[in-house]
TORLODO-844769 format. One record per residue (C-alpha): residue in three letters; residue number from 1; chain; x, y, z. Coordinates in steps of 0.1 Angstrom, whole numbers, plus 5000, padded with zeros to 4 digits. Layout:
+------+------+-------+------+------+------+
! resn ! resi ! chain !    x !    y !    z !
+------+------+-------+------+------+------+
!  ALA !  NUM !     A !    X !    Y !    Z !
...
+------+------+-------+------+------+------+
END
This chain:
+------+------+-------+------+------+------+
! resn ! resi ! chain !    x !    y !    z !
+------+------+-------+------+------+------+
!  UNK !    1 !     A ! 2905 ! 6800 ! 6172 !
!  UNK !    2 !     A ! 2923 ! 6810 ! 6143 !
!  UNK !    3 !     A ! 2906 ! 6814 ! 6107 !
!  UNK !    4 !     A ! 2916 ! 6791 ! 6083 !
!  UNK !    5 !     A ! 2924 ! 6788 ! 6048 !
!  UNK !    6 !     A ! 2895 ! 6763 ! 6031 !
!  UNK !    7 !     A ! 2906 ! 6732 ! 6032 !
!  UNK !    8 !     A ! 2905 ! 6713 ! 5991 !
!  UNK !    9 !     A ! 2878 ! 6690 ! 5987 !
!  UNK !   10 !     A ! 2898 ! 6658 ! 5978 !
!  UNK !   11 !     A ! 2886 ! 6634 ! 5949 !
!  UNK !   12 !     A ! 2896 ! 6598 ! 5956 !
!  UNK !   13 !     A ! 2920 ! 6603 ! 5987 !
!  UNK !   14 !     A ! 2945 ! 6581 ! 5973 !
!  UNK !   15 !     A ! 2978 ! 6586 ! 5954 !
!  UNK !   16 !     A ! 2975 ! 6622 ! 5955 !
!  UNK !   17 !     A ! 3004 ! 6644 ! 5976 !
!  UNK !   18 !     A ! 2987 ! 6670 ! 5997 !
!  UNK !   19 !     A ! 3013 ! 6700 ! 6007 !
!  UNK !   20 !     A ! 3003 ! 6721 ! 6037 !
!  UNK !   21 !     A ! 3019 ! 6750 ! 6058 !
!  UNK !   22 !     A ! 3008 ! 6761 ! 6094 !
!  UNK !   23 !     A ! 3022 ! 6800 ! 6090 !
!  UNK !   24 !     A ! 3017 ! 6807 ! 6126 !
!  UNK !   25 !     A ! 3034 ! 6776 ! 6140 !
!  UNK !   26 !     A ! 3066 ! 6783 ! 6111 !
!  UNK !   27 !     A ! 3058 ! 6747 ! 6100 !
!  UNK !   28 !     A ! 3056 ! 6727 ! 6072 !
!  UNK !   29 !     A ! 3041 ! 6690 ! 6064 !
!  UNK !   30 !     A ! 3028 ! 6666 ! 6032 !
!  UNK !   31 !     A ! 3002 ! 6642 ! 6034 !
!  UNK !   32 !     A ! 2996 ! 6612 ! 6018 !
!  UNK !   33 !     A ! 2974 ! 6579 ! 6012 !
!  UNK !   34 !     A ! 2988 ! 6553 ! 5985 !
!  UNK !   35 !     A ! 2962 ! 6525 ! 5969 !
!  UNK !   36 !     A ! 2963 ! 6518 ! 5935 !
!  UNK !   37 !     A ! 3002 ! 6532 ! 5930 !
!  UNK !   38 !     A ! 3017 ! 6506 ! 5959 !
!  UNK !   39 !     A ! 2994 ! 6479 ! 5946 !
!  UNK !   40 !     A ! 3012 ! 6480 ! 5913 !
!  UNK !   41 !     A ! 3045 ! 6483 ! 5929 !
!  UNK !   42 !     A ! 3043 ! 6458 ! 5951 !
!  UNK !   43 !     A ! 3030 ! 6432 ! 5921 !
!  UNK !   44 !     A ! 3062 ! 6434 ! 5906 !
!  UNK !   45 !     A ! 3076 ! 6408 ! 5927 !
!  UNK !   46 !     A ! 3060 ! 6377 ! 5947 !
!  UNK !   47 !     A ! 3071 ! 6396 ! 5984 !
!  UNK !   48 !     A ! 3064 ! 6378 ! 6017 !
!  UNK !   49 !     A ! 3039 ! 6401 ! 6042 !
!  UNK !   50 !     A ! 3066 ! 6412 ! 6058 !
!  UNK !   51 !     A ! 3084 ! 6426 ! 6026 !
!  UNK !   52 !     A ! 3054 ! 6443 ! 6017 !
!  UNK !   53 !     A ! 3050 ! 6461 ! 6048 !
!  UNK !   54 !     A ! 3084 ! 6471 ! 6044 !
!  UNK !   55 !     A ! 3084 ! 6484 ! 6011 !
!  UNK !   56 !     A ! 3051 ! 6500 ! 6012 !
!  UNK !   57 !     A ! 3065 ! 6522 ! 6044 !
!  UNK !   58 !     A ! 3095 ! 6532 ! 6025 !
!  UNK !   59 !     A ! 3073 ! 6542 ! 5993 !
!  UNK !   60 !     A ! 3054 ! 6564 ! 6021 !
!  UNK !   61 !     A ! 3087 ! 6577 ! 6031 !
!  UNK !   62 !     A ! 3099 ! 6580 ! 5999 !
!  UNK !   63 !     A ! 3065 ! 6602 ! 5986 !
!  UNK !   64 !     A ! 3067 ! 6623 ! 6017 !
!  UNK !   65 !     A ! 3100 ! 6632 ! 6017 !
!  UNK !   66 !     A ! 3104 ! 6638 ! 5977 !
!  UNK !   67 !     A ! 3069 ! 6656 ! 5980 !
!  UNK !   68 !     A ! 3095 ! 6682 ! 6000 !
!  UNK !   69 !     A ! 3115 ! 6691 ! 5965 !
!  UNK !   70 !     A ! 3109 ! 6722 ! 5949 !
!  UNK !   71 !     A ! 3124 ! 6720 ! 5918 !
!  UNK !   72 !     A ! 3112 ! 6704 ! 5888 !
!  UNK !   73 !     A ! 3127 ! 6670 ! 5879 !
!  UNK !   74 !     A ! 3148 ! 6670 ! 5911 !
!  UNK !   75 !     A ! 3148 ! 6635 ! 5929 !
!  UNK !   76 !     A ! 3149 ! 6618 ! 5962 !
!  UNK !   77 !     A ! 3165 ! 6585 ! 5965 !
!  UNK !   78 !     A ! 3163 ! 6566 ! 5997 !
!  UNK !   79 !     A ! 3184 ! 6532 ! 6003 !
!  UNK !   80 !     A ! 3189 ! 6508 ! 6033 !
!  UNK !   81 !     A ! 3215 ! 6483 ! 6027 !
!  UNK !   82 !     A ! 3227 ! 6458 ! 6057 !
!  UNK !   83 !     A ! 3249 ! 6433 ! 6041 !
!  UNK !   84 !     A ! 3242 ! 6397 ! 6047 !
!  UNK !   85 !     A ! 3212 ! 6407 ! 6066 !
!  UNK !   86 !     A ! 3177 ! 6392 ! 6055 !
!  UNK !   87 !     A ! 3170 ! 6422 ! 6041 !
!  UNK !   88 !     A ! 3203 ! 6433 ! 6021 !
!  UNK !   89 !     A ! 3187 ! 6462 ! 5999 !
!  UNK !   90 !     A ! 3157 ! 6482 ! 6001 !
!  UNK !   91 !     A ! 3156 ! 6512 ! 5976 !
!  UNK !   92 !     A ! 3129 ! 6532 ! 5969 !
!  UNK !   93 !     A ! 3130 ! 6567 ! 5947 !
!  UNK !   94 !     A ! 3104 ! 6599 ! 5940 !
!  UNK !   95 !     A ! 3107 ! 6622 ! 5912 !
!  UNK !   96 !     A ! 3078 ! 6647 ! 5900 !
!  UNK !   97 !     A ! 3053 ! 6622 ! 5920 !
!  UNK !   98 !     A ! 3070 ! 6592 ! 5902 !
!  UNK !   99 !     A ! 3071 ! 6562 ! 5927 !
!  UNK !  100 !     A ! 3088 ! 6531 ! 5927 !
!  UNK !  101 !     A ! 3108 ! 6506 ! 5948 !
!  UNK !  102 !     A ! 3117 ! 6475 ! 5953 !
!  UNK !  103 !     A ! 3135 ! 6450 ! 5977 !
!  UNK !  104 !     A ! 3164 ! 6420 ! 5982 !
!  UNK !  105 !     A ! 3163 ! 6396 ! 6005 !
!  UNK !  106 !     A ! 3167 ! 6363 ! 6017 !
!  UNK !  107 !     A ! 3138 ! 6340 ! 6015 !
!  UNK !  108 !     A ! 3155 ! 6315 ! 6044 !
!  UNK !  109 !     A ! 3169 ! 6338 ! 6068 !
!  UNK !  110 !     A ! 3136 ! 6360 ! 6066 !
!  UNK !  111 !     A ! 3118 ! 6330 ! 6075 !
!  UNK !  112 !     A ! 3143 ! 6320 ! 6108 !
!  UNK !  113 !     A ! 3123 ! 6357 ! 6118 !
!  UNK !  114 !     A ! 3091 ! 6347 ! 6123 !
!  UNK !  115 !     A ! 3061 ! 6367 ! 6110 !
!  UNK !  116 !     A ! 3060 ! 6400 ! 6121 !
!  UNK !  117 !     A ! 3102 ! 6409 ! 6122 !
!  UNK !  118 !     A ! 3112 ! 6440 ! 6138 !
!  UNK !  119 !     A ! 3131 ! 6467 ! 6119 !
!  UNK !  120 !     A ! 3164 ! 6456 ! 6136 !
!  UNK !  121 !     A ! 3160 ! 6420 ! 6126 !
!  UNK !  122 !     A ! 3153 ! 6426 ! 6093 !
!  UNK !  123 !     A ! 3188 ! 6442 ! 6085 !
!  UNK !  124 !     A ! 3209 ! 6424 ! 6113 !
!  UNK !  125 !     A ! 3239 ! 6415 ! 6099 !
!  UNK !  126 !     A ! 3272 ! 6400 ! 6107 !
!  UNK !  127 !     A ! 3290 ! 6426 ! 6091 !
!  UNK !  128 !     A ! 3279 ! 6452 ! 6115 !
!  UNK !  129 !     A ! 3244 ! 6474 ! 6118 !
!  UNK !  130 !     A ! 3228 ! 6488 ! 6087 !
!  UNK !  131 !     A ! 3227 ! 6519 ! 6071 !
!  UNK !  132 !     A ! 3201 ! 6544 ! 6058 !
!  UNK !  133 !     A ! 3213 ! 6569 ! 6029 !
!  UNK !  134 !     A ! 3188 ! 6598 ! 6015 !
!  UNK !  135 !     A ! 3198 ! 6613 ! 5985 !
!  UNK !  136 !     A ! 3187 ! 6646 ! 5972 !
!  UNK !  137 !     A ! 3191 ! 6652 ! 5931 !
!  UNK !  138 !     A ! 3184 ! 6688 ! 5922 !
!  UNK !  139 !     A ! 3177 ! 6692 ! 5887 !
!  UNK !  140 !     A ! 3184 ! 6732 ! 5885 !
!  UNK !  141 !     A ! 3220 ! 6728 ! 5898 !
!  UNK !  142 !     A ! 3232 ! 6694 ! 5889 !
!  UNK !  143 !     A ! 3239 ! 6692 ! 5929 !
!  UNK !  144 !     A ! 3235 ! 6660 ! 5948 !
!  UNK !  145 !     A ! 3233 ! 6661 ! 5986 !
!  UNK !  146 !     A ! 3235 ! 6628 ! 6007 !
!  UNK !  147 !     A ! 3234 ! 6617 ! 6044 !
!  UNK !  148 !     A ! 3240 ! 6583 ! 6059 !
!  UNK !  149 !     A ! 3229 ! 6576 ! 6088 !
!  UNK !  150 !     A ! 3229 ! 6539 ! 6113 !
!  UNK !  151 !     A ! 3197 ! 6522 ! 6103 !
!  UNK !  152 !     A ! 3182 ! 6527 ! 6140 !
!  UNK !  153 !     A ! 3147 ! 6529 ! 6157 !
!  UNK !  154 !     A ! 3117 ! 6506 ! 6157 !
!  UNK !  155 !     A ! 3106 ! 6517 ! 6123 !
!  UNK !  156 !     A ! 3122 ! 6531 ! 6090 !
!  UNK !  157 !     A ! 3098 ! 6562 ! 6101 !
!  UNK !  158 !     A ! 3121 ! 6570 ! 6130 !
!  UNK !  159 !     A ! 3152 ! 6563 ! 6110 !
!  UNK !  160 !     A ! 3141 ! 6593 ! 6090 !
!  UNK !  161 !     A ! 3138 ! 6618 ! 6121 !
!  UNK !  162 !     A ! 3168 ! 6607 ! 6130 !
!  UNK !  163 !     A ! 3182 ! 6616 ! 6100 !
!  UNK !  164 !     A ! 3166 ! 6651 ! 6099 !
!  UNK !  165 !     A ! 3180 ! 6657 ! 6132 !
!  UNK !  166 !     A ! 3211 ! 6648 ! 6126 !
!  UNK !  167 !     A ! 3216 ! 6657 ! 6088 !
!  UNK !  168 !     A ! 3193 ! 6688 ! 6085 !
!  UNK !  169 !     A ! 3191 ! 6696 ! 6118 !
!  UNK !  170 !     A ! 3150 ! 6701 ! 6107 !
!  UNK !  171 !     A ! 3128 ! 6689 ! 6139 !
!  UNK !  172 !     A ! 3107 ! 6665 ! 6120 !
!  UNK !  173 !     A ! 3077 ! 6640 ! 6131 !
!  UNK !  174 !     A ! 3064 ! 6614 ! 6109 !
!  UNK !  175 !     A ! 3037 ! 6590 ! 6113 !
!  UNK !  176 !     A ! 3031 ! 6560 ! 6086 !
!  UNK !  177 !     A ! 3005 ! 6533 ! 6085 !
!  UNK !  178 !     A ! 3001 ! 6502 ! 6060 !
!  UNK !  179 !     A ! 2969 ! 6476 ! 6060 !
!  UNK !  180 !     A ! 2976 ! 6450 ! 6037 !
!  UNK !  181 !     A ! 2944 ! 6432 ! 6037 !
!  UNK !  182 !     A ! 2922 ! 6406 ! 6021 !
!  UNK !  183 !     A ! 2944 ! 6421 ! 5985 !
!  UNK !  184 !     A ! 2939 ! 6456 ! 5991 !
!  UNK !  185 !     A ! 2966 ! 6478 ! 6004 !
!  UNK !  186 !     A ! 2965 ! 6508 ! 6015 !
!  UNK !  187 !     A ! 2990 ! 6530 ! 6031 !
!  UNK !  188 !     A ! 2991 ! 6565 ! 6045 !
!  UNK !  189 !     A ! 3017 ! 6588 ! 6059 !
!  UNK !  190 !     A ! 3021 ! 6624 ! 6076 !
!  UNK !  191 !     A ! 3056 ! 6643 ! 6080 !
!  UNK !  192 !     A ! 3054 ! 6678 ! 6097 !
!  UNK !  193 !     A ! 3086 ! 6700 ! 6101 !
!  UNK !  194 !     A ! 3095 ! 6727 ! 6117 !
!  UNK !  195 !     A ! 3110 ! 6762 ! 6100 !
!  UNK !  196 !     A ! 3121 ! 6780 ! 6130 !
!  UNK !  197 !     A ! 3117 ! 6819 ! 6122 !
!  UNK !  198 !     A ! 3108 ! 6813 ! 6084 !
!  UNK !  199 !     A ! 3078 ! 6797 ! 6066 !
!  UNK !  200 !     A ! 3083 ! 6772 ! 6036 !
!  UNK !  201 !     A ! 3108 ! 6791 ! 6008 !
!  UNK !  202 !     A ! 3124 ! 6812 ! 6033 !
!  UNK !  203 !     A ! 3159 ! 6807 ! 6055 !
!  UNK !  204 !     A ! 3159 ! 6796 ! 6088 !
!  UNK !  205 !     A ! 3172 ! 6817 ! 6112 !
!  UNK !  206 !     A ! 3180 ! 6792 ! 6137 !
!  UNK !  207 !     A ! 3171 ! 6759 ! 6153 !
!  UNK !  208 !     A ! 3157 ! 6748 ! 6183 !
!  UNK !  209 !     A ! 3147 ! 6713 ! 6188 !
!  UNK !  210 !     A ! 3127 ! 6720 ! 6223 !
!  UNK !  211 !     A ! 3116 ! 6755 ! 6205 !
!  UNK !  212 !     A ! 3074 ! 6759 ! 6218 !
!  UNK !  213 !     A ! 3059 ! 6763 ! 6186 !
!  UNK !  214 !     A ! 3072 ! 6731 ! 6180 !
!  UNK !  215 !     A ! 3067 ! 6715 ! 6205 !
!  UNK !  216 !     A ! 3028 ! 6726 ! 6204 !
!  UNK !  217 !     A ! 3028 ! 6716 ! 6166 !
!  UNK !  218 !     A ! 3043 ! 6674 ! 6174 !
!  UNK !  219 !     A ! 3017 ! 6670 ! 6201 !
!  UNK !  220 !     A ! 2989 ! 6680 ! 6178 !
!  UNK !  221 !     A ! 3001 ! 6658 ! 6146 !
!  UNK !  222 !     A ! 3016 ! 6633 ! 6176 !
!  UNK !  223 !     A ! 2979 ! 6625 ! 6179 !
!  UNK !  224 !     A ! 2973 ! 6608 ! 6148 !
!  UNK !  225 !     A ! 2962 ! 6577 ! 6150 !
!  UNK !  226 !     A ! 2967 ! 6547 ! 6128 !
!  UNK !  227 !     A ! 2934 ! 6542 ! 6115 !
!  UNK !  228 !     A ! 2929 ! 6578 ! 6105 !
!  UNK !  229 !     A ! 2956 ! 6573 ! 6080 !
!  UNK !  230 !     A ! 2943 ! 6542 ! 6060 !
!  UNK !  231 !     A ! 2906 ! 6550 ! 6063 !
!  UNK !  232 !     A ! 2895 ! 6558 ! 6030 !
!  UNK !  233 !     A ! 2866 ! 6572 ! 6045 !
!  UNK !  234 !     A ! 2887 ! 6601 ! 6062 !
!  UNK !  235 !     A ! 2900 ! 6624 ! 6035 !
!  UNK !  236 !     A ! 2932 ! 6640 ! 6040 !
!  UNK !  237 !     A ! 2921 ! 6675 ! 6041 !
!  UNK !  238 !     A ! 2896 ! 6661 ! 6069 !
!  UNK !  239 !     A ! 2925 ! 6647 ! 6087 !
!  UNK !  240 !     A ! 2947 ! 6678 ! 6086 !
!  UNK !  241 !     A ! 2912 ! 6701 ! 6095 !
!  UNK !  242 !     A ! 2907 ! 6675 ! 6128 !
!  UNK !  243 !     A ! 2947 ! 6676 ! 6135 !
!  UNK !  244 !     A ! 2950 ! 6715 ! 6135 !
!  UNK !  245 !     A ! 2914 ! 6727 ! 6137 !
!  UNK !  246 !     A ! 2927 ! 6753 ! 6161 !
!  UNK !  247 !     A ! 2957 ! 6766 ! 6137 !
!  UNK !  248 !     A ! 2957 ! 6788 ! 6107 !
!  UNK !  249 !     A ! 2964 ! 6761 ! 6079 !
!  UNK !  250 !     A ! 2973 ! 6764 ! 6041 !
!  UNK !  251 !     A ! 2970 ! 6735 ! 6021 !
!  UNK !  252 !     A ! 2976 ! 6728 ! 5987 !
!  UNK !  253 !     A ! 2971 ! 6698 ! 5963 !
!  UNK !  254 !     A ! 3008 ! 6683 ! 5951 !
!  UNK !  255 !     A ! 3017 ! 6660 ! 5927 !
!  UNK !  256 !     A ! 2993 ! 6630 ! 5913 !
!  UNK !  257 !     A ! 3012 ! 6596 ! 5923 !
!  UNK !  258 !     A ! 3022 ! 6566 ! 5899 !
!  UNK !  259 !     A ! 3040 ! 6542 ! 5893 !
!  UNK !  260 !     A ! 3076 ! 6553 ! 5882 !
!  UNK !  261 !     A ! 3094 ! 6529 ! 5868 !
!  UNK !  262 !     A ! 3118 ! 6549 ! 5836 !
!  UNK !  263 !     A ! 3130 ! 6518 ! 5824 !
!  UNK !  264 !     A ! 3132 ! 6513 ! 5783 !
!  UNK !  265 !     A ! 3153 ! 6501 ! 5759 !
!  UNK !  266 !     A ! 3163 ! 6536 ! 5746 !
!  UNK !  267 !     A ! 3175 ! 6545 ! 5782 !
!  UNK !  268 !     A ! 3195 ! 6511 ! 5787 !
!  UNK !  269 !     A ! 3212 ! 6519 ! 5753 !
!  UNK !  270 !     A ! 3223 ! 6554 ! 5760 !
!  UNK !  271 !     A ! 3231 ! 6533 ! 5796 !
!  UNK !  272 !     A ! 3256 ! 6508 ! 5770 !
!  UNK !  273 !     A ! 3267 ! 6533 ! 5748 !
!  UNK !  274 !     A ! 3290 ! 6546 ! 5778 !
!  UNK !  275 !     A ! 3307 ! 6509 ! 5779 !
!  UNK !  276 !     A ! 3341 ! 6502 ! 5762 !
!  UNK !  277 !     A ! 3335 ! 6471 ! 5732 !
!  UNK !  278 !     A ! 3353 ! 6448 ! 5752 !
!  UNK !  279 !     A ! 3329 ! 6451 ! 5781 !
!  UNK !  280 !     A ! 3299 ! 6450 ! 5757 !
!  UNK !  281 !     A ! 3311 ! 6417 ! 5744 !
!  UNK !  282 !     A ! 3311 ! 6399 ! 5776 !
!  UNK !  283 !     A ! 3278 ! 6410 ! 5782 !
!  UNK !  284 !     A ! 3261 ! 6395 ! 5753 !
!  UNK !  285 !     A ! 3246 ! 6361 ! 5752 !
!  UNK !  286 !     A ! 3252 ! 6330 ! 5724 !
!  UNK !  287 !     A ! 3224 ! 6353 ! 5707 !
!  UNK !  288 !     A ! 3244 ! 6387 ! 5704 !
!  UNK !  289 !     A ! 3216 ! 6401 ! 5732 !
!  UNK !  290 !     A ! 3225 ! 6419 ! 5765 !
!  UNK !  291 !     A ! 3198 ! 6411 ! 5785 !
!  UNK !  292 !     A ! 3191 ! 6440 ! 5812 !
!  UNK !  293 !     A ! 3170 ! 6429 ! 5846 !
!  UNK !  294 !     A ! 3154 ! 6457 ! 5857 !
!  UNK !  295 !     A ! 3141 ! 6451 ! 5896 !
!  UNK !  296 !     A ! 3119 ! 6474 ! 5898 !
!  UNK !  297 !     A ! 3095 ! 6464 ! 5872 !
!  UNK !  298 !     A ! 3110 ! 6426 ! 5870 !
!  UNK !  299 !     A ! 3114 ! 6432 ! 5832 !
!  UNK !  300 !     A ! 3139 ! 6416 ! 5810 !
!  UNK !  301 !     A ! 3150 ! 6440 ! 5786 !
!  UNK !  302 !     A ! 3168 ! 6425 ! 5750 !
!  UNK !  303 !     A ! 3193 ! 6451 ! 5737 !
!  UNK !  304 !     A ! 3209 ! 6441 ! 5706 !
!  UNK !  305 !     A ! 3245 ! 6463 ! 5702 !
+------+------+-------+------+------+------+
END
């Protein structure tokens, strides 16, 4: 058995990214377990159970996938959109361990569903299949990156190793798990990559999707069960130490999560200022106000220009 690196004590094991590296494996994985940040996101708006699963495995997504930016102030954006569909927009974004998210959709035809809708039903649409775009904002270069993949797969968990494989062309596993109980939520999440021929920081030299360290590495975080995620009980670090007890593992605390929402009158006015007069004035109301809906918060903002 290998030695490993102590594993940090955790505090609270919720809303807290944990970052962690398996050197001899060339992999690379975050870990996390939202509570108090998707309760307040989820608030925002009166969702239906099955909303709230949804949104709460995209905010999952969404923290595990951002948690992977290195540069400060960089972001991840992720958005499903399936026109028509009873879902129509789900968006969620991460940014220095800023959540937030939020969903459209239509009360009726989310009810024709039943009450446990799968993925596919959810963004059916006449218009054709969904689709699944991850941005990636980096702050040092001004560069944004984007794929767009078909939103396939049983879960918007799979959606995202499809788009690793196809996008990236990063073998990736991720394993999500929401309990939305008796008004508690918790969810937790585990993504693991693999770095062919380099650790974290370093180039890959090339990429093999059926390479054996790999492979050895998705059967060992392939085992985690459901429960383990959203037990409160089961740190994180406790989870990684059962998962690769036999592996040499590094792990490192990440960013603290909250609740993200950057909305503010001084951003919605520099937001206005960029708007000719003539738009401006058929914005306002009998009052002079603009008034500025912000979904993720489900604010009304009054600007007076």
């Amino acid at each position: 058995m290998n030695e490993s690196v102590p594993i940090l004590e955790d505090e609270t094991g919720f809303d807290r990214l944990l970052r962690f590296t398996l050197p001899g494996r060339h992999a690379r994985g975050r870990a996390v377990r939202l509570g108090p940040v998707l309760d307040e996101v989820l608030a925002a708006h009166d969702y239906p159970p099955a909303i709230r699963g949804l949104l709460a495995e995209a905010l999952l997504l969404a923290a595990l996938i951002g948690g992977l930016l290195k540069q400060e102030g960089s972001q991840l954006t992720m958005q499903a959109q399936a026109e028509g569909a009873a879902v129509s927009l789900l968006v969620c974004d991460y940014r220095e361990g800023e959540l937030r998210g939020y969903a459209q959709f239509d009360a009726d035809r989310l009810a024709e569903l039943g009450s446990n809708p799968t993925l596919g039903a959810l963004f059916a649409s006449p218009a054709g299949e969904g689709a699944l775009a991850i941005t990636f904002d980096l702050a040092d270069t001004g560069q944004r990156y984007q794929g767009i993949i078909p939103l396939e797969g049983s879960s918007l968990g799979e959606a995202c190793e499809a788009y690793f494989a196809r996008s990236e062309q990063v073998p990736t596993l991720i394993r999500l798990a929401v309990r939305l109980e008796h008004g508690v939520s918790v969810a937790g999440g585990l993504l693991v990559q693999h770095l062919a021929e380099g650790e974290e920081g370093r180039t890959r030299l090339h990429v093999r999707m059926d390479h054996p360290e790999w492979e050895h590495v998705a059967v060992l975080a392939g085992s985690t069960k459901h429960d383990e995620l959203v037990d409160p009980g089961l740190s994180l670090e406790a989870l990684l130490w059962r998962l690769f007890h036999e592996e040499r593992v590094r792990v490192e605390r990440g960013a603290r999560l909250l609740r993200g929402c950057r909305c503010t009158i001084e951003h919605y006015e520099r937001v206005l200022e960029r708007f000719p007069e003539e738009d401006l004035a058929e914005m306002r109301d009998e009052e002079g106000l603009i008034l500025v809906d912000c979904a993720f918060c489900s604010r009304i903002f009054e600007i007076r220009r």
